[in-house]
N, C-alpha and C positions, 0 to 999 in steps of 0.2 A: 419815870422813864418814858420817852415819846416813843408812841407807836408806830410801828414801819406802817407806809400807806398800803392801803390795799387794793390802790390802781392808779394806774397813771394815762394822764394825755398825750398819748402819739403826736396827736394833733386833734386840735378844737380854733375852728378860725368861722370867721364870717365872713363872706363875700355878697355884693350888689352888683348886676346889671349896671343898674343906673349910675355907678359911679366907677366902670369900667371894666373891660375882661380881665387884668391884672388885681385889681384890689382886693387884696385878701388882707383880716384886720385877726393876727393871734389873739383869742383869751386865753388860753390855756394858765396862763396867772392870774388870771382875772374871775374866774369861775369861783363862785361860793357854794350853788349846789346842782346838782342836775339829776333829774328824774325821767324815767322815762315809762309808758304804761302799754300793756300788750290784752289783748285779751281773744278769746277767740269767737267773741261778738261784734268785733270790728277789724276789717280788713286794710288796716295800716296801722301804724303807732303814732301815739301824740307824747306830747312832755312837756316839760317845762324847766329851763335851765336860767338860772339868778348870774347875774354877773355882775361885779363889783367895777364902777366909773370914777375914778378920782381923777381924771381929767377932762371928762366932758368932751369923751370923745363920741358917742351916741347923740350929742349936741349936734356936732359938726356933720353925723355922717346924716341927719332928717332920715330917718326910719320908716321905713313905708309900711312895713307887713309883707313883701315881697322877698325879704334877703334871704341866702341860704345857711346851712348851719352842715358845716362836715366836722365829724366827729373819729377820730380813730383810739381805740382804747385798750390797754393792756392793763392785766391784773398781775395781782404779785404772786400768783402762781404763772401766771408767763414771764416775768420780768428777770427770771434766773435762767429761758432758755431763751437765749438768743432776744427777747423783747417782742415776742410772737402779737400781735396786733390779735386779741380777742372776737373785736366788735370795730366793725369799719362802715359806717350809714352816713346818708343828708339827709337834711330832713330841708323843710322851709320854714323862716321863723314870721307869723302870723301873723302877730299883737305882742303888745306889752300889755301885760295883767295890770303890774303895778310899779311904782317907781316909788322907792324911800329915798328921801333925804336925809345924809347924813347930819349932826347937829355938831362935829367938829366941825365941817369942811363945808364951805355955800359949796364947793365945785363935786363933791363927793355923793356917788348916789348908787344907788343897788337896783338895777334893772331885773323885774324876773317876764321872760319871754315864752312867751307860747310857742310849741311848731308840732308839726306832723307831716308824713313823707310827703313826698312828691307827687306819688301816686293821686295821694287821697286830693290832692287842690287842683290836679288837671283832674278829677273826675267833678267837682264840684263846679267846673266852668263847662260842665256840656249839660243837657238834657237831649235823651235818645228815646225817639220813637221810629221803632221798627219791627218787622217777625225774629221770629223766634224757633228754631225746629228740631229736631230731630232726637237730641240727649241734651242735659242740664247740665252734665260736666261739660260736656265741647262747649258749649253757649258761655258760661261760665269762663272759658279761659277765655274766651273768643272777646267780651269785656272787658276784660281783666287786659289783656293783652292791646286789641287793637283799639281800644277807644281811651285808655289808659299809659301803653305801654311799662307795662307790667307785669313780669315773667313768673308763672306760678308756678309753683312744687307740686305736684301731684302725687309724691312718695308715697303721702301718708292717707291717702284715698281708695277705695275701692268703687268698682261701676256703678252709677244709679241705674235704679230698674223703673224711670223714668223715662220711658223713648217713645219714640214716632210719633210726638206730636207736631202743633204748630199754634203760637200764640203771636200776641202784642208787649211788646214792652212800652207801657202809657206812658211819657215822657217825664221821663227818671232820671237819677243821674247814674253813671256807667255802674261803679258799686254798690249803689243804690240797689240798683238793678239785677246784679251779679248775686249780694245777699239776699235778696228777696228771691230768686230762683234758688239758691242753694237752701233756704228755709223750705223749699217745694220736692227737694229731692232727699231720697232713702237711698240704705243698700234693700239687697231682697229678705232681709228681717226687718227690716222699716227702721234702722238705727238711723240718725240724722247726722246729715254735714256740718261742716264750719267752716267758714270762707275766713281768714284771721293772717294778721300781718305780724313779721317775728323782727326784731332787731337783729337777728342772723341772716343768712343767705339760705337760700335752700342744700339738701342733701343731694338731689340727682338734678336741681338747675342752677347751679352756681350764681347766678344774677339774680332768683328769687327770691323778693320778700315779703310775699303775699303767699300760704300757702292755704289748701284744701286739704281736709282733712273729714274722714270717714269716723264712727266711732266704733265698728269693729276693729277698724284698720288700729288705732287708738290703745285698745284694749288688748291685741296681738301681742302689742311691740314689748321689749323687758323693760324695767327702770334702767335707768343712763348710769346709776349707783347700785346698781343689785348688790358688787360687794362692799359697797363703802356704804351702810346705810346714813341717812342723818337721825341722832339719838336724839329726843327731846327727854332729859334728867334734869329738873330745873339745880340739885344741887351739885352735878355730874358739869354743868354750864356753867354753872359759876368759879368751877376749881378751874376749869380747861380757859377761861377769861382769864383769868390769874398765874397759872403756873403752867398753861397745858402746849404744846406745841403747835404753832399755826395751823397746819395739814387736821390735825384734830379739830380746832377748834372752830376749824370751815365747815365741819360736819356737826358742828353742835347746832339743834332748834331752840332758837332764838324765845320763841313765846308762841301759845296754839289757842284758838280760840273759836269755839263750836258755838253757833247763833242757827236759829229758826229749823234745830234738826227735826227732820220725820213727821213732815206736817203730811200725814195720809186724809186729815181733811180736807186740803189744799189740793189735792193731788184727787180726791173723788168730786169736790164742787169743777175740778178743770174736765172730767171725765178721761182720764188718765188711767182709772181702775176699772170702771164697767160704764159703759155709754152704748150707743145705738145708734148707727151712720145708716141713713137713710139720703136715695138721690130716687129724682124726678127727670126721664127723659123728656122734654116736651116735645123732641119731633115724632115721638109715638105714643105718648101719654103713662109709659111702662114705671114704674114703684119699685124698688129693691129695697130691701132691708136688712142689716146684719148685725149681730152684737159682737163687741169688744172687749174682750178679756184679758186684762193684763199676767192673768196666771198663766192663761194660753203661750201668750208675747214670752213672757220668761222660759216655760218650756222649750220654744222654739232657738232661743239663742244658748241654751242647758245643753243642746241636740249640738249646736253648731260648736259646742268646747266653747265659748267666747264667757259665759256668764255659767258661774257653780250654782245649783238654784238649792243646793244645802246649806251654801253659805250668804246667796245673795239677799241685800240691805235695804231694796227696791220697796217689797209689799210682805205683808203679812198674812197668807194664802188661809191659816187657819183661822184667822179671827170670821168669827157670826154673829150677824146687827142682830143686837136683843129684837125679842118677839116679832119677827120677821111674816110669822103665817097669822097676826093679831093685826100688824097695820098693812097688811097686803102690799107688801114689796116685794121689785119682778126676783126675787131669789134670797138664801138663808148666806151667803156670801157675799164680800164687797163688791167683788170681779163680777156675780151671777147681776148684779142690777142694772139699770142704766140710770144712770145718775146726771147724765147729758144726753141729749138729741140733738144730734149733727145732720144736718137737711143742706144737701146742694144739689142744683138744680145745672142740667146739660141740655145740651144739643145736637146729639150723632150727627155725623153726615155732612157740618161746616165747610170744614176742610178736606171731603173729601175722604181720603182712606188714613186722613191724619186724626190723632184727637185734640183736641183743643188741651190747654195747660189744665182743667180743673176733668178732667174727664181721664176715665180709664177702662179696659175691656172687661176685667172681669170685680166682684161683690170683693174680692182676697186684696186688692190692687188697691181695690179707695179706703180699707185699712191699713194701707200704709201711712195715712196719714193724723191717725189716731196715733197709729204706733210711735210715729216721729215725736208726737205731742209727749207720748206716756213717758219716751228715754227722757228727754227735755226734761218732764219733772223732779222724774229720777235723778236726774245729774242735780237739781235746784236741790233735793231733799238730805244731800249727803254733801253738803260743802263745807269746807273747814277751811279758817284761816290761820296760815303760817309764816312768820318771821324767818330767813333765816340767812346767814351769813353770803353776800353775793359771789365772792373770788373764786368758788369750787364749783357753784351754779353757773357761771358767766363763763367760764372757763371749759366746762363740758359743753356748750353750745344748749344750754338746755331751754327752755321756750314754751309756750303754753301750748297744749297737744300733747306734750311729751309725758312722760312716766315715773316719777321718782318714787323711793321706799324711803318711809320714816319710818321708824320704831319709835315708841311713844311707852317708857316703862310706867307697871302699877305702880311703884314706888318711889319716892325719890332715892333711896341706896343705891336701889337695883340689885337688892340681896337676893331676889330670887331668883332674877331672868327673866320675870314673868310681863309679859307684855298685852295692852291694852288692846281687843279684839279688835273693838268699833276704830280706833285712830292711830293705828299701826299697819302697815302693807305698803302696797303697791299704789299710790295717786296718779291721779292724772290731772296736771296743770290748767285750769282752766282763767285764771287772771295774774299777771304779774307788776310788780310796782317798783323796779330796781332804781334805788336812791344811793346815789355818788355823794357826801358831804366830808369835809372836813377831808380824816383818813381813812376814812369808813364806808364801806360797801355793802349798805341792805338789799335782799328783797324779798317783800311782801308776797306770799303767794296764795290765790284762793285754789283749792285744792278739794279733790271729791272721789271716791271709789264706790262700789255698788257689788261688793263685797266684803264683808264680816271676813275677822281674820289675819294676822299678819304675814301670808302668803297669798 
């Protein structure tokens, strides 16, 4: 029996400048497969979409890497109401990766095409050098927006406690630019941003597809399925392939696959667990020094509700390095040492009553940038990847930043209910990889929580 598709093309066309403002060239018959990649380490989407040539009409049109690529997409969970458009972007198409020749056809050939938005290619034709002032989110959209034109979401972001300086931006390109400041800014528990581009539109800017994202703000928000969780039962997925109803069987996990978990020596050689931030003013000659404890860090965000620190997955608060008062190490815990020395050197008084980008008032301030380090790890130390059916995911608008719940049973029955502490709960989407082939709707997602626990 053939299987109903699990998305369809609204529309998929190319168009070129160069060969007119009318030319618009349908593949929507033509498309073999298309991909597209999100992540919240880069602040646009790329992909890659194959298209099938059996008349050699990419011949005629001389492809430059300039054309554009508008996409509008409906799943088969939209396709019963009204034909509701899911997903509606341009992107630019780049390069050609590769070209196959067909061995029926000399004229027959399978293009697969690189693109990524629009955003990301006018920011790639400027370099900007200029100041820099006051807060790292304004600066940030101010990028984003006028060197790019680029409208950002800010929904999912809380204030940096980042302000009243004044720096240089050394001639960078706009996002360039934009992510290296948001790599600089904290909330006031030192949790880190993500500057990250979504195949959707924003929630409170309907034109944005670039958004900023906080990781309390992150870890606030609920899953988009709290009641629908997705079940990962490899033999629960195999019946529901076979006999089980579509709506089901969008919630079933595909395949899960845990690589490089709980590396706390990774996490103490980065000084992520105990380090020691030490600055040099030179215009007074003054020394500060303070140490860094990530047991500290967890308590503080325990205070603020955001992390359980009975369940959180982060650090191992009881463990003590064998013979610790034998090889004179600075403490009987991982957090008590410093395992890193971080040394930066300032300037008071450049700017005036501003501070420069690497400078701050008080010893509390220039650990925020330990802190930023230590969540970083954290999120590195607890990543899992997931397979899982795209038309329920694509359909809720769901997008890396965002929140889903898996259940992950100890058994494949699931005679008890009992479910898997460490890979079951609440994720937070940190890479996606939604692949369109054939009738079939995957996507890939790398996924991470920093709490123990299926709530």
């Amino acid at each position: 029996m053939e299987r109903q598709s699990q998305f369809k093309y609204k529309v998929a066309e190319i168009t070129s400048d160069r060969m007119g403002d009318d030319f618009t060239l349908d593949v929507r018959p033509l498309i073999v497969e298309l991909v597209f990649f999100e992540s919240l380490d880069k602040p646009y989407v790329t992909g890659q979409i194959a298209i099938s040539d059996d008349q050699a009409i990419f011949d005629s049109i001389t492809f430059s890497g300039t054309e554009g690529l508008n996409i509008q997409m409906m799943s088969e969970l939209s396709a019963s109401e009204n034909e509701d458009v899911v997903m509606d972007r341009s992107f630019i198409l780049t390069g050609i990766d590769t070209i196959v020749k067909s061995s029926n056809s000399g004229s027959s050939s399978i293009y697969v095409f690189s693109f990524m938005d629009e955003h990301a290619m006018i920011s790639k034709t400027k370099n900007i050098s200029r100041s820099v002032k006051d807060d790292l989110n304004t600066e940030i959209l101010k990028l984003c927006g006028n060197e790019c034109g680029a409208d950002v979401d800010t929904s999912y972001a809380s204030e940096s406690v980042q302000g009243n300086f004044r720096g240089i931006i050394p001639y960078m390109h706009p996002l360039e630019a934009a992510s290296w400041l948001c790599g600089k800014a904290t909330t006031n528990l030192g949790m880190p941003f993500f500057l990250y581009g979504t195949v959707f539109t924003g929630k409170e800017a309907p034109d944005a597809v670039i958004r900023l994202g906080s990781l309390d703000k992150m870890l606030e928000q609920p899953a988009w399925n709290e009641d629908i969780p997705f079940l990962f039962s490899p033999a629960n997925t195999q019946k529901q392939e076979l006999t089980g109803d579509p709506t089901s069987q969008y919630f079933q996990v595909q395949s899960m696959k845990s690589t490089s978990l709980q590396n706390t020596f990774k996490q103490l050689q980065t000084g992520g667990i105990g380090s020691r931030y030490t600055v040099t003013d030179i215009s007074n000659g003054r020394n500060t020094s303070q140490h860094f404890s990530i047991d500290r860090m967890i308590d503080q965000a325990n205070e603020a509700g955001l992390i359980d620190k009975t369940k959180q997955n982060i650090y191992d608060p009881e463990y003590k390095t064998p013979d610790f008062d034998v090889v004179n190490i600075s403490g009987d815990h991982l957090h008590d040492t410093d395992a890193q020395i971080f040394h930066n050197v300032v300037s008071r008084g450049v700017y005036g009553d501003k501070k420069s980008l690497h400078d701050e008032v008080s010893p509390a301030m220039f650990l925020k940038k330990i802190e930023n380090l230590a969540y970083r790890n954290a999120i590195y130390k607890n990543m899992i990847d997931v397979t899982l059916p795209g038309p329920g995911f694509i359909k809720s608008g769901g997008t890396v930043g965002d929140k889903i719940k898996i259940n992950v049973l100890n058994d494949d029955n699931g005679k008890d209910g009992g479910l898997d502490r460490l890979r079951s709960g609440d994720f937070l989407v940190y890479n996606t990889r939604h692949t369109f082939k054939n009738a079939r709707h995957d996507v890939a997602l790398t996924v991470f929580k920093l709490e123990k626990g299926s709530k």
